[in-house]
Each structure stands twice: as structure tokens, then as C-alpha cells.
MARTI-651348 format. One line per field, with one value per residue: residue in three letters; x, y, z of N, C-alpha, C in turn. Coordinates in Angstrom, 3 decimals, padded with zeros to 6 digits. Each point is the difference from the previous one (the first is absolute). Layout:
! MARTI-651348
residu <- c(ALA | ...)
nX <- c(X | ...)
nY <- c(Y | ...)
nZ <- c(Z | ...)
caX <- c(X | ...)
caY <- c(Y | ...)
caZ <- c(Z | ...)
cX <- c(X | ...)
cY <- c(Y | ...)
cZ <- c(Z | ...)
//
This chain:
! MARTI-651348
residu <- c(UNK | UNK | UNK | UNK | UNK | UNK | UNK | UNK | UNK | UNK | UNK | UNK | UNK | UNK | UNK | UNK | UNK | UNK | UNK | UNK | UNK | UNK | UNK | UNK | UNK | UNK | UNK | UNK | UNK | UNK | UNK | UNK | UNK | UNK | UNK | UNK | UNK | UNK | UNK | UNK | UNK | UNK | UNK | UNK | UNK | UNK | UNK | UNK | UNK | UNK | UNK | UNK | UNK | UNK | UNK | UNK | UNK | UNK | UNK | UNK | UNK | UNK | UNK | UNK | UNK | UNK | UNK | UNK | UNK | UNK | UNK | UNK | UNK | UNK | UNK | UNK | UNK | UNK | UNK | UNK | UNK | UNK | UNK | UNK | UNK | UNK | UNK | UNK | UNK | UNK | UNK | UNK | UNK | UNK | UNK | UNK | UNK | UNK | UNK | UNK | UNK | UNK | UNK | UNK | UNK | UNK | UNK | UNK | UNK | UNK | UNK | UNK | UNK | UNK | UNK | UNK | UNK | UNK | UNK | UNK | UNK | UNK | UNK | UNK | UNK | UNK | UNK | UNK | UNK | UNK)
nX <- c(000.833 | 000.959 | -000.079 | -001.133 | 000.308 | 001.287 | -000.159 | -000.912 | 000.941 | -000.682 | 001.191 | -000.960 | -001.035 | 001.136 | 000.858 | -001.225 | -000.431 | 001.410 | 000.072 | -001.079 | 000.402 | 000.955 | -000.368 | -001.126 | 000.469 | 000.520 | -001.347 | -000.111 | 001.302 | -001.042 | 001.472 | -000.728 | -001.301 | 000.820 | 000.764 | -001.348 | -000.294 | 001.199 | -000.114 | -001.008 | 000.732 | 000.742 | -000.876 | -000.973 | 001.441 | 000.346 | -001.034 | 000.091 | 001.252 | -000.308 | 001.339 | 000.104 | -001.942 | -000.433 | 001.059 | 000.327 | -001.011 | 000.368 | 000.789 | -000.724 | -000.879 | 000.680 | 000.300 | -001.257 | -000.240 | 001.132 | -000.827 | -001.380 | 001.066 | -000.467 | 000.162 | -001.423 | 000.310 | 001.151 | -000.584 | -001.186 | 000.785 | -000.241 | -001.390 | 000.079 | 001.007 | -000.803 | -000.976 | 000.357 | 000.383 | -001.146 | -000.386 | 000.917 | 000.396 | -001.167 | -000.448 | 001.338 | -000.617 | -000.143 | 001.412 | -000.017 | 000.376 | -000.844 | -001.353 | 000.601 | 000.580 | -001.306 | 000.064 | 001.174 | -000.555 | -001.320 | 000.368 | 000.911 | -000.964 | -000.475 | 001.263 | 000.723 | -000.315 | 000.169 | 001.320 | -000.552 | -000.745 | 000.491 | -000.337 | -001.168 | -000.572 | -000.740 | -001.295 | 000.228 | 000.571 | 001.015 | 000.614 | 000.588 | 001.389 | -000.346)
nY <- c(-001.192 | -000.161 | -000.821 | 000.179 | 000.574 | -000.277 | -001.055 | 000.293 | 000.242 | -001.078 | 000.675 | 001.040 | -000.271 | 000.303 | 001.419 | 000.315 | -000.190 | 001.147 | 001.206 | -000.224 | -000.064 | 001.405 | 000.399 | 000.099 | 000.305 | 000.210 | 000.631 | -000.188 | 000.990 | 000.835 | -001.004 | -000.936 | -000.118 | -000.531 | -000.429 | -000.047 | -000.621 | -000.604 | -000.718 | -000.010 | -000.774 | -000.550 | -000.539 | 000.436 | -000.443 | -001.108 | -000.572 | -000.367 | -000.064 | -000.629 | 000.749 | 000.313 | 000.319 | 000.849 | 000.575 | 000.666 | 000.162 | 000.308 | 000.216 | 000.045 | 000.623 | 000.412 | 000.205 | 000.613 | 000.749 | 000.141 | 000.398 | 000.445 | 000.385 | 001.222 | -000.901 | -000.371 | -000.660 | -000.776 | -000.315 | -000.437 | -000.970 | -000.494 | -000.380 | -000.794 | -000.672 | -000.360 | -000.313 | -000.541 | -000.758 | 000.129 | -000.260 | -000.467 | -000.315 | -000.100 | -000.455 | -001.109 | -000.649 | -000.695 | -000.127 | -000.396 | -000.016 | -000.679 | 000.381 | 000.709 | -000.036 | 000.673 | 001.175 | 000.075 | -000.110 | 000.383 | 000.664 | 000.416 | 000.579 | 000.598 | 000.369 | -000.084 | 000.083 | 000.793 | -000.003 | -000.424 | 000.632 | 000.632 | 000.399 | -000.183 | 000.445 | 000.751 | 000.435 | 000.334 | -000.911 | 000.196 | -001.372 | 000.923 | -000.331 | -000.320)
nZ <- c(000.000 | 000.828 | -000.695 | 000.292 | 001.037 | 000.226 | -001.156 | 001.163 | 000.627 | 001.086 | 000.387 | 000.922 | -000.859 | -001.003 | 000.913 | 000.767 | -001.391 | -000.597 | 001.021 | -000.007 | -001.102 | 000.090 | 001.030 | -001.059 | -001.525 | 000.488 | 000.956 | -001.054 | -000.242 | -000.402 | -000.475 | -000.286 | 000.671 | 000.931 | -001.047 | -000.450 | 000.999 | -000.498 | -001.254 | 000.503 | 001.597 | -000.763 | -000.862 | 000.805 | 000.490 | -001.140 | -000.169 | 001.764 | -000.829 | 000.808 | -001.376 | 001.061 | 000.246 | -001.048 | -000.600 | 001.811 | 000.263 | -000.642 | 001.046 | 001.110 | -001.162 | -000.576 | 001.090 | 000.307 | -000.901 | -000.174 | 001.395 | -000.508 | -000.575 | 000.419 | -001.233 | 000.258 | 001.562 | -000.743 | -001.692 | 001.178 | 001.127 | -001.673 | -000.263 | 001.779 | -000.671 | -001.386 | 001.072 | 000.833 | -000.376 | -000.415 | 000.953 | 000.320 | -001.015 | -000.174 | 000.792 | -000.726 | -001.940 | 000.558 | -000.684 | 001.885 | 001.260 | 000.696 | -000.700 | 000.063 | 000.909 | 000.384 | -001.235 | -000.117 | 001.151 | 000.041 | -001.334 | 000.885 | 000.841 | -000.263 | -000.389 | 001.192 | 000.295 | -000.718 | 000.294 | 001.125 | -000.545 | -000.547 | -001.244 | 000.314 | -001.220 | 000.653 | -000.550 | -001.232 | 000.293 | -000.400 | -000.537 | 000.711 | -000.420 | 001.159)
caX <- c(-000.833 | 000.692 | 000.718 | -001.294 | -000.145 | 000.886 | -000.638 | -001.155 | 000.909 | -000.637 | 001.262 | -000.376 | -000.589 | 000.794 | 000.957 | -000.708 | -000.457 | 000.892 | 000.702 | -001.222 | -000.293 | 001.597 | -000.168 | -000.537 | 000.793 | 001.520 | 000.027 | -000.457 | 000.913 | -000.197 | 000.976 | -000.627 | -000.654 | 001.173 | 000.775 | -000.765 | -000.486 | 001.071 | -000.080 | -001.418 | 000.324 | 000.826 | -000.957 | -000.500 | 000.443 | 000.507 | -001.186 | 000.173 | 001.192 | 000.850 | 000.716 | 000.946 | -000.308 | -000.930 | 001.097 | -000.235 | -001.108 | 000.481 | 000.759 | -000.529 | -000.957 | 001.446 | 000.598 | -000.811 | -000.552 | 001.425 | 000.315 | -001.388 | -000.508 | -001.200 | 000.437 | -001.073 | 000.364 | 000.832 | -000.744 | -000.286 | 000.957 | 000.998 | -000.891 | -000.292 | 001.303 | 000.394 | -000.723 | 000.785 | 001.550 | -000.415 | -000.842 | 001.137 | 000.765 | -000.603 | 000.301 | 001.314 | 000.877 | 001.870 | 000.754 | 000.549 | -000.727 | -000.303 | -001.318 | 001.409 | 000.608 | -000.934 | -000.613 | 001.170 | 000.187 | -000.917 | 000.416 | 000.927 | -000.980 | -001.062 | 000.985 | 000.653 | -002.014 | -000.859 | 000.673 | -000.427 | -001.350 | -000.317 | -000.934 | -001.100 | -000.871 | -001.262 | -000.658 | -000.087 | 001.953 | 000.598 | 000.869 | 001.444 | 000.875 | 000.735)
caY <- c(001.192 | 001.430 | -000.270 | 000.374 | 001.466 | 001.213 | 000.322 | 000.809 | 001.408 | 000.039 | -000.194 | -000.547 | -001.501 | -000.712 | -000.418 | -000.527 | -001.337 | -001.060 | -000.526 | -000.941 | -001.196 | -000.407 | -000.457 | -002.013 | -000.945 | 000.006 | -000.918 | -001.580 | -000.706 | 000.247 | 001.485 | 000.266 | 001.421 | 000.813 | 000.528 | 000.896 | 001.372 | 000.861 | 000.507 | 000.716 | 001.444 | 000.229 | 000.659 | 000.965 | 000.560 | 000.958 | 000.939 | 000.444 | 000.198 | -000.716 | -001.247 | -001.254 | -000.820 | -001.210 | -000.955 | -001.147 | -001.007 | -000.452 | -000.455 | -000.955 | -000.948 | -000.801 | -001.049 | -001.002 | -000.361 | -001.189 | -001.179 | -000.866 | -000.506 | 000.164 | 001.095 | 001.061 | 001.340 | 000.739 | 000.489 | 000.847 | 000.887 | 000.094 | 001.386 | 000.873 | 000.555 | 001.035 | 001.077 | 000.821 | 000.720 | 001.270 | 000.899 | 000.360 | 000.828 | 001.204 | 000.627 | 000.379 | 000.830 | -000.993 | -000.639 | 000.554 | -000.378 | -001.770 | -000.578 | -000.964 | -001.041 | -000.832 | -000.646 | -000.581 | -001.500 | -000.471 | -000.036 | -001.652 | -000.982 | -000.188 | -000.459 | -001.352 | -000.546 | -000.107 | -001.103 | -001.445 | -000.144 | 000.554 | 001.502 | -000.156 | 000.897 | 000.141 | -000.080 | 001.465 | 000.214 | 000.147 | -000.540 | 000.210 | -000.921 | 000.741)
caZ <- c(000.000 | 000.082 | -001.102 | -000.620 | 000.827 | -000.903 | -001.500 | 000.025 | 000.522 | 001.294 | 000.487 | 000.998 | 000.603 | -000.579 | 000.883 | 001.041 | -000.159 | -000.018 | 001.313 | 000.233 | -000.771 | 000.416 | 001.227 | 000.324 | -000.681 | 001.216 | 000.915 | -000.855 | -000.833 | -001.989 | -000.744 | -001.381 | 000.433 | 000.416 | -001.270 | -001.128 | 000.953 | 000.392 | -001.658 | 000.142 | 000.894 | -000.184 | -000.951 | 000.981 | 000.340 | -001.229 | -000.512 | 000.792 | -000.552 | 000.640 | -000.977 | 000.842 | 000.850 | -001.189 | 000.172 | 000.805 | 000.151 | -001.616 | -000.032 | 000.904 | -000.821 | -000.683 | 000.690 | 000.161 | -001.222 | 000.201 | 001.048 | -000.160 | -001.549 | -000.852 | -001.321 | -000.473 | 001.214 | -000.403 | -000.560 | 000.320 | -000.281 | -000.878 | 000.006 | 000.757 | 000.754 | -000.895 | 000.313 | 001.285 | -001.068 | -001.032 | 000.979 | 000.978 | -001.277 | -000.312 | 001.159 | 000.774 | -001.000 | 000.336 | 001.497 | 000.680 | 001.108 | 000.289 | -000.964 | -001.435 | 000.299 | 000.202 | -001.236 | -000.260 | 001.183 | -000.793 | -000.941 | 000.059 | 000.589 | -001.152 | -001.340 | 000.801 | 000.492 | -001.275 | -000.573 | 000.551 | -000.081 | -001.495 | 000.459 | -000.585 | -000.271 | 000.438 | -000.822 | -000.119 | 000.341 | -000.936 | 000.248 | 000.035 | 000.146 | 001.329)
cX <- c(000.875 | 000.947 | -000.901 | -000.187 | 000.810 | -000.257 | -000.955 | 000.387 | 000.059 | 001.389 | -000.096 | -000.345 | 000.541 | 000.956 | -000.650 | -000.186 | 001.224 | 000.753 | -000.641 | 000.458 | 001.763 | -000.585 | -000.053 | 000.932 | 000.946 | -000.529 | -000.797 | 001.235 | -000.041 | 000.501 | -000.754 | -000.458 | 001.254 | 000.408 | -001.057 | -000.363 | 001.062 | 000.404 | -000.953 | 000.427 | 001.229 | -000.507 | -000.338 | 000.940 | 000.669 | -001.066 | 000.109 | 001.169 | 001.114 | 000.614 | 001.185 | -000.232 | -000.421 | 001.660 | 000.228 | -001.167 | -000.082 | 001.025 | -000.002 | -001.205 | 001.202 | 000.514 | -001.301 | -000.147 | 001.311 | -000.240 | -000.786 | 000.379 | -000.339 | 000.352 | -000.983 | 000.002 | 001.103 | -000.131 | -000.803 | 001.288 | 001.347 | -000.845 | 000.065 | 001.460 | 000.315 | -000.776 | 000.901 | 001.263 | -000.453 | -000.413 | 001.365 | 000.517 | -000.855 | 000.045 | 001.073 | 000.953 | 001.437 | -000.009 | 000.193 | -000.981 | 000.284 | -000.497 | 000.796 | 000.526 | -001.090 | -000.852 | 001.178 | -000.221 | -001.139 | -000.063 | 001.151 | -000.466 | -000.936 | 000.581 | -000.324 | -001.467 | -000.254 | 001.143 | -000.006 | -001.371 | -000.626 | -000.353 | -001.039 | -000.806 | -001.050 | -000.793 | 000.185 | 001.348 | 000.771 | 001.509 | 001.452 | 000.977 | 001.063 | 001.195)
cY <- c(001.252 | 000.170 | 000.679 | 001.334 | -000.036 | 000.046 | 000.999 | 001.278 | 000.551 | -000.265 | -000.693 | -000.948 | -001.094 | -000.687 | -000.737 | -001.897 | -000.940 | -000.402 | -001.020 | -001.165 | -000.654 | -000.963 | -001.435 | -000.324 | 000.048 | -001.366 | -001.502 | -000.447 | 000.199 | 000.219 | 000.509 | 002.029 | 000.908 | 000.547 | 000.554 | 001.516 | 000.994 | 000.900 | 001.131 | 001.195 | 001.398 | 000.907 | 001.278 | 001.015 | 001.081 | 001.349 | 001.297 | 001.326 | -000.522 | -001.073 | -000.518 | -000.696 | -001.699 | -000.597 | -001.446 | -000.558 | -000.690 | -001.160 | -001.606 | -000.650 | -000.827 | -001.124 | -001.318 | -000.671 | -001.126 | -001.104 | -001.133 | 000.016 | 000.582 | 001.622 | 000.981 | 001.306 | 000.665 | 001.063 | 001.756 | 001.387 | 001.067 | 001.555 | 001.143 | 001.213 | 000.850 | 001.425 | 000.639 | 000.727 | 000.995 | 000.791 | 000.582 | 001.067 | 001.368 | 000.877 | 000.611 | 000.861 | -000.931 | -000.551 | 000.771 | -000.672 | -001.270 | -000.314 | -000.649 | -001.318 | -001.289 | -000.951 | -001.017 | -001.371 | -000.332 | -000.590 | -001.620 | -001.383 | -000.771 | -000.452 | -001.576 | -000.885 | -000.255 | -001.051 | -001.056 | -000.367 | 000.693 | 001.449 | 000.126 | 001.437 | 000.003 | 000.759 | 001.640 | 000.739 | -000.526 | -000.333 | 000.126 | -000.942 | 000.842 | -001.171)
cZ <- c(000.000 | -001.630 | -001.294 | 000.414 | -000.812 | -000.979 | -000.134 | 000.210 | 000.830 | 000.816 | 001.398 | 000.551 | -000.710 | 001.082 | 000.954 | -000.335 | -000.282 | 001.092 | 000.650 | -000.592 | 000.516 | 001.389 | 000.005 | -000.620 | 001.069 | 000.815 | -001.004 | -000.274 | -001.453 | -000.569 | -001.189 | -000.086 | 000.584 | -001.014 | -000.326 | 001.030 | 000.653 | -001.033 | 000.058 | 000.390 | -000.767 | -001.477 | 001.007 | 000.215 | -001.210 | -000.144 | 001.049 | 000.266 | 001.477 | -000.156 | 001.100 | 000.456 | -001.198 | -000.151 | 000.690 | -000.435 | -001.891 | 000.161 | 000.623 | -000.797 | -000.875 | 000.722 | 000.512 | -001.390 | -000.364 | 000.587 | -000.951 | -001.543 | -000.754 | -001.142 | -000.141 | 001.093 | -000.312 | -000.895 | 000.443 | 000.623 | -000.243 | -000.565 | 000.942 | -000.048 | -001.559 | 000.124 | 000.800 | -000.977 | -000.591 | 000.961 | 000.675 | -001.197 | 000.197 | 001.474 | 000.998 | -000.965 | 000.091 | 001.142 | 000.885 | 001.434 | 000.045 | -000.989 | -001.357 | 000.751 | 000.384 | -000.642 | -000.664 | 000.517 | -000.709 | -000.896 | -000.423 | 000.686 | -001.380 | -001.200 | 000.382 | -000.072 | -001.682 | -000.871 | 000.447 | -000.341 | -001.316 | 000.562 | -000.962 | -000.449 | 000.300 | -001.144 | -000.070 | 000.020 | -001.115 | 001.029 | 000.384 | 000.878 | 001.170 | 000.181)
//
């Protein structure tokens, strides 16, 4: 649901339903929902313009998304983090601070992840070789 708030543009009850949804997946064990709702969180936050924070939490959907396998969470995001790169460029104009080096760890996280597991196109995306 909170995955649906944000599509809607509803930020708020976006953050409210995904911390909600972080909670249980923690205490079930979900990595599954873990990786997508962290992906989620980390979506919010771009939109939000708190690009260190969508980093980390980008960063931690990557590593779940590794643990479980799973090319299509990766996929998602491989999207979430070309957003963040364009979003950081336009906003910072360059290099300089942490948010470079952050996106950097990301970024090599996700190379690494997508060469054990492929890197899959999601529909509407147009294919590039990282």
C-alpha cells in the first residue's frame, strides 16, 4: 500500500505505510518485502531530495536484493539509483561532499550484484551494459 501512496503522490502516507510495512518485514524475517520496501523507502526519499539518505537505504535494498537472488529487485534498483545519479547531478552540478562517494559504493555494489545474477530490463527501459 505505501508503494501505491507514493505512486499517488501521497508522500506521507507513503512514509507512514512503509515504515509499517519495514517493522513486520524485520520482525517475520521477509527479506523479500525488506529489499522492495527499502527500494520504496529510498524512492521517497529521492523525490523527498534527501539523496544520502535514499543512497544508504539504496544501498541496503542491493545488498538484500544479493542475499535472496533476486535480478528483478535488483532491476528495480538499477532504476532507483539512475534516478538518484541524475537527481544528485542536477542538484549538486558535480562532484564534491560524501553523496559522490556514496553513490560510488552503490553503484559498485550493484555492478557486483548484477554480474552474479544478470541485470534485467524492466518494461519501458532501455537496456544499458554497467
Amino acid at each position: 500500500i505505501g508503494r501505491l501512496e507514493l505512486g499517488r503522490g501521497r508522500p506521507e502516507a507513503a512514509r507512514g505505510r512503509l515504515i509499517g510495512a519495514l517493522q513486520i518485514q524485520k520482525q517475520t524475517g521477509d527479506v523479500t518485502g525488506l529489499a522492495r520496501t527499502t527500494a520504496a523507502l529510498a524512492d521517497l526519499c529521492i523525490e523527498a531530495g534527501q539523496l544520502g539518505e535514499a543512497a544508504t537505504l539504496l544501498a541496503d535494498s542491493v545488498a538484500l536484493n544479493f542475499d535472496k537472488g533476486s535480478p528483478i529487485g535488483l532491476a528495480f534498483n538499477r532504476r532507483a539509483f539512475n534516478t538518484l545519479q541524475k537527481v544528485a547531478e542536477q542538484a549538486h552540478g558535480g562532484p564534491g561532499g560524501a553523496l559522490p562517494r556514496l553513490l560510488g559504493e552503490v553503484e559498485h555494489r550493484l555492478v557486483e550484484a548484477e554480474a552474479v545474477f544478470g541485470q534485467l530490463t524492466l518494461p519501458g527501459e532501455v537496456h544499458t551494459r554497467h
